[in-house]
N, C-alpha and C positions, 0 to 999 in steps of 0.2 A: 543407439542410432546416432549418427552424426549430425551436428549442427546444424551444418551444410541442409539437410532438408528440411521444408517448408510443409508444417504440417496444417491439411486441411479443417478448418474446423467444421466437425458435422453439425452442432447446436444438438437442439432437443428433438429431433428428424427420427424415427426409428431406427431410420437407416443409421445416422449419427451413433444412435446407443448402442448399435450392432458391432458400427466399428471402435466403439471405445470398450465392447465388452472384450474383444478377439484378443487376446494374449500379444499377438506381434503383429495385428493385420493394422496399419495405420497410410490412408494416403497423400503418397508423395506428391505434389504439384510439380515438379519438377529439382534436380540435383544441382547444384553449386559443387564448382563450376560445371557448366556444360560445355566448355571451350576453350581452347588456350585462353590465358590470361593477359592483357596487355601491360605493359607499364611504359608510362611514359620520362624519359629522361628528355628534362629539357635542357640540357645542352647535346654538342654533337657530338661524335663516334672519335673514340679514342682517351678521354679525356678521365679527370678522374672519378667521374661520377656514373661516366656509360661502360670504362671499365670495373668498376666495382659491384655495376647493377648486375652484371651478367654474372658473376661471378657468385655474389649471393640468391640468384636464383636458378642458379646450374639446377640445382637440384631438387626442383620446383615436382615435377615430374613422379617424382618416387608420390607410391598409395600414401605413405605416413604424412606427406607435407601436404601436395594441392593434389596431388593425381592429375595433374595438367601441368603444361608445359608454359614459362612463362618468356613470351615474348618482347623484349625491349625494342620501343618507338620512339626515335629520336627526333625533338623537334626543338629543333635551339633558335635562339636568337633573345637581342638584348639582355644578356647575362640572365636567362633561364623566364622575363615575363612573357617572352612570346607562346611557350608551354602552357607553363603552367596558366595562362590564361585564358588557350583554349581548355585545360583542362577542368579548369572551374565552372567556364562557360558550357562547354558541348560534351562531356565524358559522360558513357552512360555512369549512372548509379544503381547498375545489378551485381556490380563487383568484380566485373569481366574486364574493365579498363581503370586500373590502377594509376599513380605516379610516383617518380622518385622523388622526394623533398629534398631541401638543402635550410638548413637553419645553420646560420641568419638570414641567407640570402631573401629567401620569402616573404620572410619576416619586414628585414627591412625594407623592401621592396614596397610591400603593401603601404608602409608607414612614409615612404616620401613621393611614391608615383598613385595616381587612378589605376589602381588596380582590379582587375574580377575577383582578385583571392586575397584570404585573408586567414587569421588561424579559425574564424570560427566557421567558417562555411568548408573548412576541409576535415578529414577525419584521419590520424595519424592510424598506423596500424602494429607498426615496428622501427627501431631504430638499428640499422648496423655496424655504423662506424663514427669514426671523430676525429678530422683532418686538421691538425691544424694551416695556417700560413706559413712559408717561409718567403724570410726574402734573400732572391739568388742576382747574380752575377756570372758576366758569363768568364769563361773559363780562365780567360786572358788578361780580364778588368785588371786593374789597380787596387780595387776594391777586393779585404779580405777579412774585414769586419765590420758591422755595425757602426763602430764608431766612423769607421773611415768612408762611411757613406757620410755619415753627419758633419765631421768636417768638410770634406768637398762642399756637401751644399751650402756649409753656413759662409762658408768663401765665396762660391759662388751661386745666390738664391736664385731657384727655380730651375738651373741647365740642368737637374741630372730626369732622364725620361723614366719611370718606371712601368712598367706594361701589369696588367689585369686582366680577368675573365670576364667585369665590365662592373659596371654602377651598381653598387650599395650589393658588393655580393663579400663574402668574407676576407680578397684581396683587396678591394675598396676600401673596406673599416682598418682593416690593418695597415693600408698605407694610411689612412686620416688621420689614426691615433697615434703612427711611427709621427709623421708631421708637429703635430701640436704635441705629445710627451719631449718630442725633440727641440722645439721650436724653429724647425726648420720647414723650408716650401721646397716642396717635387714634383714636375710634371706627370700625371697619371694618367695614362693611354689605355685607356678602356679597347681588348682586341678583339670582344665578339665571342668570347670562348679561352677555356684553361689551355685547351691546346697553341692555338696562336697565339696567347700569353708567354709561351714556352716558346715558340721557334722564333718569337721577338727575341727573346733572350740569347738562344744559341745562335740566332745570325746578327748581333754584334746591331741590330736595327734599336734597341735601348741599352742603356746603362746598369738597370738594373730591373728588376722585376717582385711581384708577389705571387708565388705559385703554390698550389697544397703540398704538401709532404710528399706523400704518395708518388705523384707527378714525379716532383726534384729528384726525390730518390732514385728512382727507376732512369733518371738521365746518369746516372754515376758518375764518375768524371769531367763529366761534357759542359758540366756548369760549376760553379760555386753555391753553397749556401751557408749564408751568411750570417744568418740567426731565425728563432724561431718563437713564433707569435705565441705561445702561451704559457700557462703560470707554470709547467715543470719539461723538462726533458723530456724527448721523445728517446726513451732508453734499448727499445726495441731498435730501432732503423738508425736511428741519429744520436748516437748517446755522445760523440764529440762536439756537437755543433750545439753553442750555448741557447738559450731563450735572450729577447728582446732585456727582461730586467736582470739578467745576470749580466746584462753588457751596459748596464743604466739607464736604459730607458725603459719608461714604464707602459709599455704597452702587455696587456693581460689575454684574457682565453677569448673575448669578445669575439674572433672573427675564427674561432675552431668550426671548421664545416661538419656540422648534425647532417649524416644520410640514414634514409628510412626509406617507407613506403606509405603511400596515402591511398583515401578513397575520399570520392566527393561525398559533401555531406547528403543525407537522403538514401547512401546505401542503407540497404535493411540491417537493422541491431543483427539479427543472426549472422549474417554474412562476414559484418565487422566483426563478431566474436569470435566464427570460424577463423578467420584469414590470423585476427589477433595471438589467435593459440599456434596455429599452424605455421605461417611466417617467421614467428620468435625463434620457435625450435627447427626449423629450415638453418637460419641464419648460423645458428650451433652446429651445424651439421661439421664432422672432421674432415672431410674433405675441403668445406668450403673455406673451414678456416686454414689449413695448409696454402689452398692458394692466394689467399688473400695478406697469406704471412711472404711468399714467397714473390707477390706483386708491391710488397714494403707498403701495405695498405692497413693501416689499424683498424681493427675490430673493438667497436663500444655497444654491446648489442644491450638495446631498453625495451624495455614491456610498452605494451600501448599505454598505458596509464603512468611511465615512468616520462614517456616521452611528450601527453597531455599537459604534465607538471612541468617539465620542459618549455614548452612552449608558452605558456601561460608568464611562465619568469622571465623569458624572452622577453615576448612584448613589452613591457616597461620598461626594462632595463636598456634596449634598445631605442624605446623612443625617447628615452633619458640623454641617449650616448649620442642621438643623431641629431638633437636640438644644434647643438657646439661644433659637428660636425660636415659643415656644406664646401 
């Protein structure tokens, strides 16, 4: 029998012993799920995280995964706490309304704003990818290295603008740490979202920007990127465009965007082991990795307990890194 049901306990009732004696007679309280599923992306439509949501849970639907269909519910604002802090706050906890995670962004969130959420009031379930940073230019700049952002700035401190998905989100840390590994100052324009991040960029309205991989990539041409925020090549999508320490400056993996799925804490243990088993191998699905190849969107798919251990390394580590970085 599947996970998914909630089995009644009879105690020591006749009745009880009747139904423990019956070979397959056992009853259900009710099936998980009994409804579409929700998930909540808190940023808005288009972006790289409400594109990828959809995309790993196309196939939601099929008997072997949820047998339900899962529906994304976008509610953005202040680089993802406006979400996720109704979702901490008001989401049921039957397993019927889910959300997207973002690590670090959550993380670090919690760690410098009043937040509702934090890693231990939420419950990871699956992880299915791992974005790093880039930092772009647009297509026309001047700018066609790393270094040639650093000079600029260090001639001229503070004029170059670079745009963000907003405060302490993985474009935030990567500019902080592009900053002080460089010993340069940038203005950082927090735009509400990865998309407006982006049409900063391609309408010439900043200099330069930090956007996820995924994003840059899918613009092709239409921008520069410059280099890319973590310890190795992105060999799949970007195997030309160096990392941040191949070009000397030491900015590391700190600000790679972790997407997954959560449930608030208080969902039932069965429910989180059903979704835990079933989401993993959703995520595997060939289909879903086809298109997520074909949207230049990396696939890093973790077990709930790979992505537990994750986040627990997180938190220190980040509130290590954000001390130095205001």
């Amino acid at each position: 029998m599947s996970v998914l049901k909630y089995i009644v306990k009879a105690g020591t009732t006749a009745l009880g012993a009747l139904l423990l004696m019956a070979p397959i007679q056992v009853v259900i309280a009710e099936d998980y799920p009994s409804a579409p599923v929700q998930v909540t992306v808190a940023y808005g439509p288009g972006g790289a995280t409400d594109f990828q949501a959809r995309i790993v849970t196309m196939m939601a639907g099929k008997e072997k995964y949820l047998n339900m269909p899962i529906v994304i519910f976008n509610k953005p604002g202040a680089g993802g706490q406006k979400g996720w802090n109704w979702f901490a706050a008001k989401a049921s906890t039957d397993g019927h309304q889910l959300a997207a995670y973002n690590v670090p962004h959550f993380i670090a969130q919690s760690i410098k704003f009043d937040t509702k959420y934090n890693i231990n009031n939420l419950e990871p379930i699956a992880n299915w990818g791992a974005d790093p940073a880039v930092l772009i230019a647009p297509k026309d700049s001047p700018f066609n290295s790393v270094a040639d952002v650093v000079a600029h700035a260090k001639a001229n401190p503070g004029t170059i603008t670079v745009s963000g998905a907003g405060l302490y989100v993985g474009h935030h840390i990567a500019h902080l740490q592009f900053e002080r590994a460089a010993d340069i100052k940038l203005k950082y324009i927090p735009a509400g979202g990865g998309v407006k991040a982006m049409k900063m960029v391609l309408g010439n309205q900043v200099m330069a920007g930090f956007n996820n991989l995924s994003d840059a990539y899918r613009q092709g041409d239409r921008i520069k990127i410059l280099g890319v925020a973590d310890n190795q090549r992105e060999a799949m999508f970007l195997p030309d465009v160096p990392t941040f320490k191949e070009q000397g400056v030491d900015v590391d993996d700190s600000s790679v965007n972790f997407r997954g799925i959560m449930a608030r804490k208080g969902t039932p243990q069965e429910v989180i082991d059903f979704l835990a088993e079933r989401v993993h191998l959703m995520f595997q699905d060939g289909k879903v990795a086809k298109k997520m190849k074909a949207g230049g969107s990396p696939l890093r798919i973790m077990t709930r307990d790979e992505v537990l251990a994750m986040w627990a390394e997180r938190q220190p580590y980040l509130e290590d890194l954000l001390k130095g970085l205001d």
